[in-house]
MILOMI-589675 format. One record per atom (N, C-alpha, C): residue in one letter; atom name; x, y, z. Coordinates in nm, 4 decimals, decimal comma, always signed. Last residue first. Example, Ala and Ser with C-alpha at 12.3 -4.5 7.8 and 13.67 -1.06 7.14 Angstrom:
// MILOMI-589675
<pt 'S' 'N' <+1,2850 -0,2250 +0,7080>>
<pt 'S' 'CA' <+1,3670 -0,1060 +0,7140>>
<pt 'S' 'C' <+1,2900 +0,0030 +0,7870>>
<pt 'A' 'N' <+1,3190 -0,5690 +0,7800>>
<pt 'A' 'CA' <+1,2300 -0,4500 +0,7800>>
<pt 'A' 'C' <+1,3200 -0,3300 +0,7800>>
// end
This chain:
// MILOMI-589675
<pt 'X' 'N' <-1,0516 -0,1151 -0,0165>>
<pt 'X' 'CA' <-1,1998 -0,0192 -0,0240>>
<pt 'X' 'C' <-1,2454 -0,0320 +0,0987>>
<pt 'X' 'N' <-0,7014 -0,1440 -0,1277>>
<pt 'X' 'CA' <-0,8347 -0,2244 -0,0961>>
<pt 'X' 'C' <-0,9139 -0,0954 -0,0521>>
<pt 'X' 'N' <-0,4349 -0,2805 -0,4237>>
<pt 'X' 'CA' <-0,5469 -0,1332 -0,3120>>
<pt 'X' 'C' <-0,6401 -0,2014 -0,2442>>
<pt 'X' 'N' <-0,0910 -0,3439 -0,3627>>
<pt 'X' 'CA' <-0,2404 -0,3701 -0,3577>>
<pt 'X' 'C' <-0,3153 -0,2777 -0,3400>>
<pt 'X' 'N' <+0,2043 -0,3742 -0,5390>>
<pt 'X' 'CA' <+0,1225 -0,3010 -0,4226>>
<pt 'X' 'C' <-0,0474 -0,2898 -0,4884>>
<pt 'X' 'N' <+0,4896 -0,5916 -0,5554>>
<pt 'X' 'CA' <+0,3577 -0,5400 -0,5557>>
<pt 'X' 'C' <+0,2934 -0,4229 -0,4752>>
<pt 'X' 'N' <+0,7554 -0,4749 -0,4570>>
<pt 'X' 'CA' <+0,7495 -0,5198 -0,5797>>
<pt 'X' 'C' <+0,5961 -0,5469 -0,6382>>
<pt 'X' 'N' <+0,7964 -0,1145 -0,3633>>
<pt 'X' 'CA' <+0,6936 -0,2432 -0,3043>>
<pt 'X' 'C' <+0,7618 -0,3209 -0,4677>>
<pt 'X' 'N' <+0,8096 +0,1248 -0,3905>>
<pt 'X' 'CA' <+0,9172 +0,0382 -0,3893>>
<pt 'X' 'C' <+0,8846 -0,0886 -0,3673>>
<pt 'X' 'N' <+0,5844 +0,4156 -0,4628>>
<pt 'X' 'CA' <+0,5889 +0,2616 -0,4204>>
<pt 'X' 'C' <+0,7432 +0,2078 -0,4691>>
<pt 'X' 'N' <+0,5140 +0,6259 -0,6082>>
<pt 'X' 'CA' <+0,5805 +0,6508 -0,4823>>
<pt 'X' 'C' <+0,6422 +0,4997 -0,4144>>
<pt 'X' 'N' <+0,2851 +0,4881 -0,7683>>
<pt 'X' 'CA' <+0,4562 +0,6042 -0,8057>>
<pt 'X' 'C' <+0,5450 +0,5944 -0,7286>>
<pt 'X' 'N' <+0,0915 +0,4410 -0,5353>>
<pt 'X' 'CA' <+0,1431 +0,3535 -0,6211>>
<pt 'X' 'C' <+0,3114 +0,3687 -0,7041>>
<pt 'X' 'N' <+0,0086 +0,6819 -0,3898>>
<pt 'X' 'CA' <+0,0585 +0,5790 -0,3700>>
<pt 'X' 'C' <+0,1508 +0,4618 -0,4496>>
<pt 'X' 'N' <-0,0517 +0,8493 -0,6499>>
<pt 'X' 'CA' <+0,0784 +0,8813 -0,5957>>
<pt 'X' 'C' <+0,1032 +0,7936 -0,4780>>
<pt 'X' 'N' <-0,2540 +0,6743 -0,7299>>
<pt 'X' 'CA' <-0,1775 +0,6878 -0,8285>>
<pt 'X' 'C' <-0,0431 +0,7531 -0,7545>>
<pt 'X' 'N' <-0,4024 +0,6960 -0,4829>>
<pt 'X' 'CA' <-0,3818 +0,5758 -0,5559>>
<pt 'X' 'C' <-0,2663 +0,6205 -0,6289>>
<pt 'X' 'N' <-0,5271 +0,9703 -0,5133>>
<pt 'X' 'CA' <-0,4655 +0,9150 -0,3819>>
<pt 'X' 'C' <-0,3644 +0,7794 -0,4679>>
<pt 'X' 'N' <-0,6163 +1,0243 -0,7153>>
<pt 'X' 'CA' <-0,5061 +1,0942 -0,6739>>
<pt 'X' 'C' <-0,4194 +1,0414 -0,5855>>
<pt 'X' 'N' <-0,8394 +0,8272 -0,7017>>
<pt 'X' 'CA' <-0,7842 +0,7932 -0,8089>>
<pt 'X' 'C' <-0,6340 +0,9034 -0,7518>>
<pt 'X' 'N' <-0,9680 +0,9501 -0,5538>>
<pt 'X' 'CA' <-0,9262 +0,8349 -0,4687>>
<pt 'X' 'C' <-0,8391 +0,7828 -0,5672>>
<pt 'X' 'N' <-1,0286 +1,2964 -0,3868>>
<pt 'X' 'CA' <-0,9463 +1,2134 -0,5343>>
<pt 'X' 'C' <-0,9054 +1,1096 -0,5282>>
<pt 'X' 'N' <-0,9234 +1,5820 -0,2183>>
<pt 'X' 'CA' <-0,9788 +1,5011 -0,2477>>
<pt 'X' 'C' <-0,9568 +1,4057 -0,3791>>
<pt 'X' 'N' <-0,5553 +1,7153 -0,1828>>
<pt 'X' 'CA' <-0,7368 +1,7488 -0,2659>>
<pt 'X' 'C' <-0,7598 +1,5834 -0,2525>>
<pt 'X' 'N' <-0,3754 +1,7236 +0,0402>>
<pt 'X' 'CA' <-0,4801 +1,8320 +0,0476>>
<pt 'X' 'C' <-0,6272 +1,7858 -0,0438>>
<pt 'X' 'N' <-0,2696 +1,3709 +0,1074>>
<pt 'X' 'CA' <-0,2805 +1,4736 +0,0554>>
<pt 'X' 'C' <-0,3876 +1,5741 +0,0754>>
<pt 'X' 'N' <-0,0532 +1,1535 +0,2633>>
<pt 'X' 'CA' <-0,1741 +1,2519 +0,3002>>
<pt 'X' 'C' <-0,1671 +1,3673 +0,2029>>
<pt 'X' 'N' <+0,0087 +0,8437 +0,3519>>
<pt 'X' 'CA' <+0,0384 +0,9497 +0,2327>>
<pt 'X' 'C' <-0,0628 +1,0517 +0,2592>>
<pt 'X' 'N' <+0,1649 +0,6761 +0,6813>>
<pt 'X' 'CA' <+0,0651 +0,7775 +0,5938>>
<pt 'X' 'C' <+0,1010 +0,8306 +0,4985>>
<pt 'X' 'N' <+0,2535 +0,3311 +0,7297>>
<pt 'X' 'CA' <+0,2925 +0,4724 +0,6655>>
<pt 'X' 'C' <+0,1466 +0,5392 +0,5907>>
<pt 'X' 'N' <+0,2820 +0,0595 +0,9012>>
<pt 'X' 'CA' <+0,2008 +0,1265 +0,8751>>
<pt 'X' 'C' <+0,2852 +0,2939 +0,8233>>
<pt 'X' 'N' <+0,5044 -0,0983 +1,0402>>
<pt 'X' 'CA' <+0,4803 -0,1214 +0,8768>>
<pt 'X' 'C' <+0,3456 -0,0501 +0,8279>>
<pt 'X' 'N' <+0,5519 +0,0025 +1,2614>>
<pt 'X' 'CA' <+0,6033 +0,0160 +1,2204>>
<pt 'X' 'C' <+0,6122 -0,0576 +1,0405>>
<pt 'X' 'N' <+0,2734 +0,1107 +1,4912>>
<pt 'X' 'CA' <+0,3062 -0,0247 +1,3984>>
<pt 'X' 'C' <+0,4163 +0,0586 +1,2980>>
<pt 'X' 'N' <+0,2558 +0,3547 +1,5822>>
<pt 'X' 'CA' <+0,2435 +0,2484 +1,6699>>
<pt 'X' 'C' <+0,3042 +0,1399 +1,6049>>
<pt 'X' 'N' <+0,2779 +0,5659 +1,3613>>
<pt 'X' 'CA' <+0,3787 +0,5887 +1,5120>>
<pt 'X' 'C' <+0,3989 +0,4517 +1,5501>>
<pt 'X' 'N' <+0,0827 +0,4939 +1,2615>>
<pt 'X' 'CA' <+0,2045 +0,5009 +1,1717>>
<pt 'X' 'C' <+0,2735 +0,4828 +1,2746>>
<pt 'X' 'N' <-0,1351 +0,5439 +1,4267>>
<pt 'X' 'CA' <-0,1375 +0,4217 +1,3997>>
<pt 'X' 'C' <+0,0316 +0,4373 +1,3037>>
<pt 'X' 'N' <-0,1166 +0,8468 +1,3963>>
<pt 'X' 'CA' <-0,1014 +0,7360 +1,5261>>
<pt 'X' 'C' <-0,0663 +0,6109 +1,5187>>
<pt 'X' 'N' <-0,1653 +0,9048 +1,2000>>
<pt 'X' 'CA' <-0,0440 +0,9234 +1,1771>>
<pt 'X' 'C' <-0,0108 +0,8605 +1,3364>>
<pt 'X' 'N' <-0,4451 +0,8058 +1,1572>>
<pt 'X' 'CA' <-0,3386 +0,7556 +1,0767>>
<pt 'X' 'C' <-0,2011 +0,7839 +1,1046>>
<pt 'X' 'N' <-0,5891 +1,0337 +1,3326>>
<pt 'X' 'CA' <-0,5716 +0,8632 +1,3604>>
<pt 'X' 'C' <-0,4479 +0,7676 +1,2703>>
<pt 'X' 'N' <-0,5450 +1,2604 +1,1527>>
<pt 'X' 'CA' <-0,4675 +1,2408 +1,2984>>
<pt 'X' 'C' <-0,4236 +1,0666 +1,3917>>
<pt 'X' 'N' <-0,6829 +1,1647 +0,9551>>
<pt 'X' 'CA' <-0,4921 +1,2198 +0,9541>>
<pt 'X' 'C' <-0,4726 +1,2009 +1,1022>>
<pt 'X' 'N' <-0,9318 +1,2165 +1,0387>>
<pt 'X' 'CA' <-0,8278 +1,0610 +0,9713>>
<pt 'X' 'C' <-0,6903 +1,0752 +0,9890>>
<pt 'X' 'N' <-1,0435 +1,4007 +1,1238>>
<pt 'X' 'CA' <-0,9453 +1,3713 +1,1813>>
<pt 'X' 'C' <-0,9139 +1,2473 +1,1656>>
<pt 'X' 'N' <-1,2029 +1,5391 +0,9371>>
<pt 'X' 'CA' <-1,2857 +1,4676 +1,0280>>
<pt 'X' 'C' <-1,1741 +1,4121 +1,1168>>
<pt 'X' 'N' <-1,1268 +1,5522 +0,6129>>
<pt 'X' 'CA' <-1,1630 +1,6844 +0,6923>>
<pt 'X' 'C' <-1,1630 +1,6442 +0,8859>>
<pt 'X' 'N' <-0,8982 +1,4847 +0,3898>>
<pt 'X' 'CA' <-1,0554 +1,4261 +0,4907>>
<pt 'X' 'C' <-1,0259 +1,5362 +0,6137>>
<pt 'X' 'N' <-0,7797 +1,4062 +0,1892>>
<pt 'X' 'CA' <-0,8460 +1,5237 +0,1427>>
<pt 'X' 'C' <-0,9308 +1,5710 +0,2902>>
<pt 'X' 'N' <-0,6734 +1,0662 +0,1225>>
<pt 'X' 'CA' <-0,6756 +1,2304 +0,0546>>
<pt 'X' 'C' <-0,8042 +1,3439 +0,0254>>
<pt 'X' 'N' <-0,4272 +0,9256 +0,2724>>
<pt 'X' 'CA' <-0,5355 +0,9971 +0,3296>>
<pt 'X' 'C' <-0,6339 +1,0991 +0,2104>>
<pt 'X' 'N' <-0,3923 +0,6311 +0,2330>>
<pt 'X' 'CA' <-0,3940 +0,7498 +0,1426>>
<pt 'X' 'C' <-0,4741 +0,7937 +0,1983>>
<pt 'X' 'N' <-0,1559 +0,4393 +0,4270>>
<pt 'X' 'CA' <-0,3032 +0,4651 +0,4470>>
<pt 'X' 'C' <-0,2666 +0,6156 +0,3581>>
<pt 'X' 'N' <-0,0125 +0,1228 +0,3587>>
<pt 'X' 'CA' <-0,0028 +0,2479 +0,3097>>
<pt 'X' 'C' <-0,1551 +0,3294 +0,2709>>
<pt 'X' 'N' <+0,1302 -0,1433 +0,4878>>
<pt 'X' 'CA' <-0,0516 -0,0469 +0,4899>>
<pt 'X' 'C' <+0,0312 +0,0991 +0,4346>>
<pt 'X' 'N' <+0,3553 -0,3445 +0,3959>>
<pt 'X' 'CA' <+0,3371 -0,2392 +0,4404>>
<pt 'X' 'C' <+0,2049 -0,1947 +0,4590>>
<pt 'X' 'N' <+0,6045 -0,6451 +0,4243>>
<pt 'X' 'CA' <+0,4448 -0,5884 +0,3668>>
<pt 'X' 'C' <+0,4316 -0,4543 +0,4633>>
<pt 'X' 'N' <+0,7103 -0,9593 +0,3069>>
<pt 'X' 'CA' <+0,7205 -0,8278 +0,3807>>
<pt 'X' 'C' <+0,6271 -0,7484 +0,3498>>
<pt 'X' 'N' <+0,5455 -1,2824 +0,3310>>
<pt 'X' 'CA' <+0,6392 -1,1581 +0,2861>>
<pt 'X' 'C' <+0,6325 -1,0069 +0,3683>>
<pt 'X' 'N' <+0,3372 -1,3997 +0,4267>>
<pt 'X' 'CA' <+0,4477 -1,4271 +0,4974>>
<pt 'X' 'C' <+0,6011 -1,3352 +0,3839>>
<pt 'X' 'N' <+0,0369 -1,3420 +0,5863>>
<pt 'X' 'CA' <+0,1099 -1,2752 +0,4910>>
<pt 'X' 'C' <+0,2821 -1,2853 +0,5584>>
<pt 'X' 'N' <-0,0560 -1,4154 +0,8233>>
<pt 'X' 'CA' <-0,0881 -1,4753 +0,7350>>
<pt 'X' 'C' <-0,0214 -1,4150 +0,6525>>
<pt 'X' 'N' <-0,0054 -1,2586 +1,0796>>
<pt 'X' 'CA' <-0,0401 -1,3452 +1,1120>>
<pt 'X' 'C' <-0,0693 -1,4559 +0,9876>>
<pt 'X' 'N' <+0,0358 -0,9786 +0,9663>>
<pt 'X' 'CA' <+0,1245 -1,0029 +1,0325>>
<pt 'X' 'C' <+0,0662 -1,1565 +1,0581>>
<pt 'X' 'N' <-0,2680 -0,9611 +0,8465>>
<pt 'X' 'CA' <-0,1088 -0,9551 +0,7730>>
<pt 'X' 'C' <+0,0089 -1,0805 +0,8395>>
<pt 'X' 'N' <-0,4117 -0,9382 +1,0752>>
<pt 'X' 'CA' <-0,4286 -1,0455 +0,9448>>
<pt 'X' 'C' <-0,2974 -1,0546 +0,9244>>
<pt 'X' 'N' <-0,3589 -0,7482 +1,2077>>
<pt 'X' 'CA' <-0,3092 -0,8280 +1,2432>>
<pt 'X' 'C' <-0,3403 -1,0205 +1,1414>>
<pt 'X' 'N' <-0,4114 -0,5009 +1,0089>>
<pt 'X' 'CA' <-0,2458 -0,5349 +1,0599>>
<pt 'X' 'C' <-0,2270 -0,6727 +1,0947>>
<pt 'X' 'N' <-0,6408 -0,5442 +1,0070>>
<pt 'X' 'CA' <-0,5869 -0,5587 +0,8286>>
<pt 'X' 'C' <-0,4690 -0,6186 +0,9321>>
<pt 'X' 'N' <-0,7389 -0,4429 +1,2188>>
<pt 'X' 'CA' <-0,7400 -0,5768 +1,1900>>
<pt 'X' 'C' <-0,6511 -0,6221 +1,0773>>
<pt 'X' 'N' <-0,5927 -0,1862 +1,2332>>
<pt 'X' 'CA' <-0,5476 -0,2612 +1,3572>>
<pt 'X' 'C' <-0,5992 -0,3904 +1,2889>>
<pt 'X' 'N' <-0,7952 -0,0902 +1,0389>>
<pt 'X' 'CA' <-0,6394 -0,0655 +0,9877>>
<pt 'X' 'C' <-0,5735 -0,1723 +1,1245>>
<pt 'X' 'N' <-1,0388 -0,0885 +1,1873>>
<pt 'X' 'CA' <-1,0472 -0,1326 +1,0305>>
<pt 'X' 'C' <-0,8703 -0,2139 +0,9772>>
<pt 'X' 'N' <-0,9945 +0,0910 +1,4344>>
<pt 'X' 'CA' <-1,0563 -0,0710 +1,3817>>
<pt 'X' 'C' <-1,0176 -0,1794 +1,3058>>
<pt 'X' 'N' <-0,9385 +0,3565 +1,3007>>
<pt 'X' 'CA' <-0,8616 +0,2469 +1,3819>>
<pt 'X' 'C' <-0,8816 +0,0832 +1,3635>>
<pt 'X' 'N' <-1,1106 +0,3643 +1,1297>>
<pt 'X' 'CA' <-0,9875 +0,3674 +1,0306>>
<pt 'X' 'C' <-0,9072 +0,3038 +1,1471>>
<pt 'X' 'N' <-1,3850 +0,4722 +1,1521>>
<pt 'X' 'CA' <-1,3812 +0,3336 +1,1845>>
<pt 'X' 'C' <-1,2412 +0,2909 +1,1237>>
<pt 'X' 'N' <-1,4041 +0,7829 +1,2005>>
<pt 'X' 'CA' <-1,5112 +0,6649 +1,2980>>
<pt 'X' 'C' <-1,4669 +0,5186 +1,2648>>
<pt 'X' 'N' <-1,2316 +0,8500 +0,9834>>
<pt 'X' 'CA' <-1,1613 +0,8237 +1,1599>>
<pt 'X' 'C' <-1,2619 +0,7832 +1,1849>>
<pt 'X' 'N' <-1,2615 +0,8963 +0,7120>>
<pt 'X' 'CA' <-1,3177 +0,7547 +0,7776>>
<pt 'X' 'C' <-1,2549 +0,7265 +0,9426>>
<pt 'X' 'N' <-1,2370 +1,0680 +0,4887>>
<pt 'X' 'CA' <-1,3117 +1,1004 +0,6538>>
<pt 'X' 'C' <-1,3273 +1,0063 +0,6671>>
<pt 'X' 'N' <-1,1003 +0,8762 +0,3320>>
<pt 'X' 'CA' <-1,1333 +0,9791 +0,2778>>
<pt 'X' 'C' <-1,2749 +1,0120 +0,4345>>
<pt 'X' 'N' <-0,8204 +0,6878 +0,1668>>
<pt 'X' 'CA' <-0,9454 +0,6801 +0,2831>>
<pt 'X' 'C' <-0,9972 +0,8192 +0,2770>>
<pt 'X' 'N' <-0,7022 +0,3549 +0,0003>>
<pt 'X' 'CA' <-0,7393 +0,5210 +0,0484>>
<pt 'X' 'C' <-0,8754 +0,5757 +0,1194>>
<pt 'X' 'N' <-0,4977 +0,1990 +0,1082>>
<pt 'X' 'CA' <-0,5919 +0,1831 +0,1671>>
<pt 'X' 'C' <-0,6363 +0,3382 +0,1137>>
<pt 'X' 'N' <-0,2754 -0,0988 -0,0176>>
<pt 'X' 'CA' <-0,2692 +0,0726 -0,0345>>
<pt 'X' 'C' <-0,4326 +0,1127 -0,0075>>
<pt 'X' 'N' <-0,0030 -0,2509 +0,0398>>
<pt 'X' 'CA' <-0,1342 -0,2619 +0,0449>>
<pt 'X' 'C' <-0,1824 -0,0834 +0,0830>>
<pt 'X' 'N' <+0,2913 -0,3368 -0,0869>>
<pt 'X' 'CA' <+0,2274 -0,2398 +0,0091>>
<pt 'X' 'C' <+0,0562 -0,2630 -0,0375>>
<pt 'X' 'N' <+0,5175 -0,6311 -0,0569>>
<pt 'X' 'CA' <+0,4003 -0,5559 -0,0564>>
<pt 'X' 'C' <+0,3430 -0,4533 -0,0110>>
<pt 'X' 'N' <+0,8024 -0,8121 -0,1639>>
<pt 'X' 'CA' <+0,7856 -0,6622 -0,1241>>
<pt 'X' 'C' <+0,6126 -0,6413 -0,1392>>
<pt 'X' 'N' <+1,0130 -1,0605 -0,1912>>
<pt 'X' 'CA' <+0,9035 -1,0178 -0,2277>>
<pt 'X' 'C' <+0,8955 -0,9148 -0,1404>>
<pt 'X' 'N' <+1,2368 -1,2557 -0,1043>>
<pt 'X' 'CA' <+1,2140 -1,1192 -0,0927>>
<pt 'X' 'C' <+1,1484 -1,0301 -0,1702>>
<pt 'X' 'N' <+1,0838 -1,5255 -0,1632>>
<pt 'X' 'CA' <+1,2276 -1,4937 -0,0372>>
<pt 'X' 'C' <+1,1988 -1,3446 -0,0040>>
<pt 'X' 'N' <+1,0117 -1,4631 -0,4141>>
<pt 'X' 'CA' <+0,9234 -1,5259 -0,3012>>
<pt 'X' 'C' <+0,9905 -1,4703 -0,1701>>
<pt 'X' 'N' <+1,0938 -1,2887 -0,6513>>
<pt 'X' 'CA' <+1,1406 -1,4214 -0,5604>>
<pt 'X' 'C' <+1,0485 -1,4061 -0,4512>>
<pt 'X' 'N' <+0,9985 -1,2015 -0,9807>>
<pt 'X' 'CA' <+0,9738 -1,1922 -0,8176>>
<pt 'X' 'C' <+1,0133 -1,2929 -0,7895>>
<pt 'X' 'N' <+1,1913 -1,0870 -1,3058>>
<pt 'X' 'CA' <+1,1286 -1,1813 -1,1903>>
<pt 'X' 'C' <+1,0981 -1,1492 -1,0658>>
<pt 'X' 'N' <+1,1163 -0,7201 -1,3620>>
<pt 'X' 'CA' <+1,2234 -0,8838 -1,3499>>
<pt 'X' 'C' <+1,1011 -0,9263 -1,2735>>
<pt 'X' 'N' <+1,0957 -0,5761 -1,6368>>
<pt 'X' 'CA' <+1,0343 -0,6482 -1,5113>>
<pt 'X' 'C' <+1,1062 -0,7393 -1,4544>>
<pt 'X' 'N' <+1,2190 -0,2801 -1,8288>>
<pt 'X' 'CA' <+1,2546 -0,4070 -1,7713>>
<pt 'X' 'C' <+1,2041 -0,4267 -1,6551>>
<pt 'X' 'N' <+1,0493 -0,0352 -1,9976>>
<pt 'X' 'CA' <+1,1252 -0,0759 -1,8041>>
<pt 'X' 'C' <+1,1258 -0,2213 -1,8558>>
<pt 'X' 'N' <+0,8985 +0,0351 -2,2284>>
<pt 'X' 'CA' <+1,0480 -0,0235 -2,2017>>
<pt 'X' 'C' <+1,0807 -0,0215 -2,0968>>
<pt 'X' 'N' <+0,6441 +0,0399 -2,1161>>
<pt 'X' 'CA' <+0,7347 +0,1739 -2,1704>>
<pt 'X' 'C' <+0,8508 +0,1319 -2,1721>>
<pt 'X' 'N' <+0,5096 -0,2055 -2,1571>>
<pt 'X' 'CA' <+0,5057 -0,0960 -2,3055>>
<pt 'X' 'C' <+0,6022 +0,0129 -2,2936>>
<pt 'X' 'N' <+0,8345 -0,3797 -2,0394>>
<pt 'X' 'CA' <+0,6975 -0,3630 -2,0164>>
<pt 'X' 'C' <+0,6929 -0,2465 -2,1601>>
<pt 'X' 'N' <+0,9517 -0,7088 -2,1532>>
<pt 'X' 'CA' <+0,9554 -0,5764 -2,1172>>
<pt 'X' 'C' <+0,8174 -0,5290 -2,1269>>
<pt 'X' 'N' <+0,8823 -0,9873 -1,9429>>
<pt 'X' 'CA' <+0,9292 -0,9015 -2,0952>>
<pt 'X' 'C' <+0,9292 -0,7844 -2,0502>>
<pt 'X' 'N' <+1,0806 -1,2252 -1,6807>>
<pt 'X' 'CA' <+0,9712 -1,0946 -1,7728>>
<pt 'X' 'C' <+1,0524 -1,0682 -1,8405>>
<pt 'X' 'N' <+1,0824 -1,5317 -1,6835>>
<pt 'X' 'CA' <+1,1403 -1,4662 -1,7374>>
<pt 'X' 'C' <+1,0187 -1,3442 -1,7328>>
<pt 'X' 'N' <+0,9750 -1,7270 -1,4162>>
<pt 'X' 'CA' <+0,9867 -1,6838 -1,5311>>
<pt 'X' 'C' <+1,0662 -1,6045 -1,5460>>
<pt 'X' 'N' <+0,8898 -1,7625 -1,1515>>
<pt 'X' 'CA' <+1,0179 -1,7884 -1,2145>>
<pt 'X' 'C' <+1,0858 -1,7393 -1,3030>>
<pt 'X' 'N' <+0,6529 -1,5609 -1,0996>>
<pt 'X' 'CA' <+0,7653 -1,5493 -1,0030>>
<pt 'X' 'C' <+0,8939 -1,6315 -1,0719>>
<pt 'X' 'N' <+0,4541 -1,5051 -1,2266>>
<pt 'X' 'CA' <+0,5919 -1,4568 -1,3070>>
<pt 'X' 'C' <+0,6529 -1,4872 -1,2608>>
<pt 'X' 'N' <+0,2251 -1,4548 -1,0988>>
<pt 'X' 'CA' <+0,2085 -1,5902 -1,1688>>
<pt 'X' 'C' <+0,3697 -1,5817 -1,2648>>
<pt 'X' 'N' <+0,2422 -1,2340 -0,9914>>
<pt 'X' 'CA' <+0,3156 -1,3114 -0,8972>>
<pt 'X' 'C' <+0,2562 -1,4572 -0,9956>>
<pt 'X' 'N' <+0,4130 -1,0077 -1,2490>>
<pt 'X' 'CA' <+0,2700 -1,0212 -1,2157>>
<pt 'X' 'C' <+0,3279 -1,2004 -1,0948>>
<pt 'X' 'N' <+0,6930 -0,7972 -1,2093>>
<pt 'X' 'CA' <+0,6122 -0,8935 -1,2700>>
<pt 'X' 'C' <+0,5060 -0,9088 -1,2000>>
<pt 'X' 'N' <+0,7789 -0,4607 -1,1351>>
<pt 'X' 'CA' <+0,7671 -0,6252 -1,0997>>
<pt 'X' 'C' <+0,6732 -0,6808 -1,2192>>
<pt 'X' 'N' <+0,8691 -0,2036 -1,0374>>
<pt 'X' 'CA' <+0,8609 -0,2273 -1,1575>>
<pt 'X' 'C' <+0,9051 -0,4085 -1,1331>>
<pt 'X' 'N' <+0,7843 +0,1482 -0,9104>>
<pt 'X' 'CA' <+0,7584 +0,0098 -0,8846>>
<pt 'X' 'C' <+0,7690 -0,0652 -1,0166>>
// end
């Protein structure tokens, strides 16, 4: 993932510390993943993930993804998540074996094509 900050959207970016070049964000085709990590939360990950969706879809006028980090959950999150992936087509599971919300995150984020990507709790 390699964007400017959205107060950049005209501007010019600099380069970043590891030398990647940032470019500008256009508005037009801006990119978000919103990155949820979750950790045994099937008692309330339907709920929770069905409202986020319909916020989005109803107020978020770029393109945009839920990217649910499963990592580690014993309790059948995975199973609810990979339902909800099936159903909504801007929902995607990352599911890893070890626990780790910082694990989760960081190979969400790597893994990202998003020109932003958000976390939320």
């Amino acid at each position: 993932m390699k964007a400017a900050t959205i107060t950049q959207l005209l501007a010019s970016a600099a380069p970043a510390v590891d030398d990647q070049i940032l470019r500008p964000l256009n508005p037009r085709t801006l990119t978000v993943d919103i990155v949820l990590p979750v950790l045994n939360e099937a008692h309330v990950l339907e709920r929770s993930v069905t409202k986020l969706h319909i916020y989005l879809a109803r107020n978020l006028p770029y393109k945009w993804r839920i990217i649910i980090a499963d990592n580690g959950s014993t309790d059948g999150t995975a199973v609810i998540a990979r339902w909800l992936a099936e159903r909504y087509s801007e929902i995607r599971l990352l599911q890893l074996p070890e626990k780790g919300r910082g694990r989760a995150l960081k190979q969400a984020w790597t893994s990202s094509k998003a020109d932003l990507a958000y976390m939320d709790n």
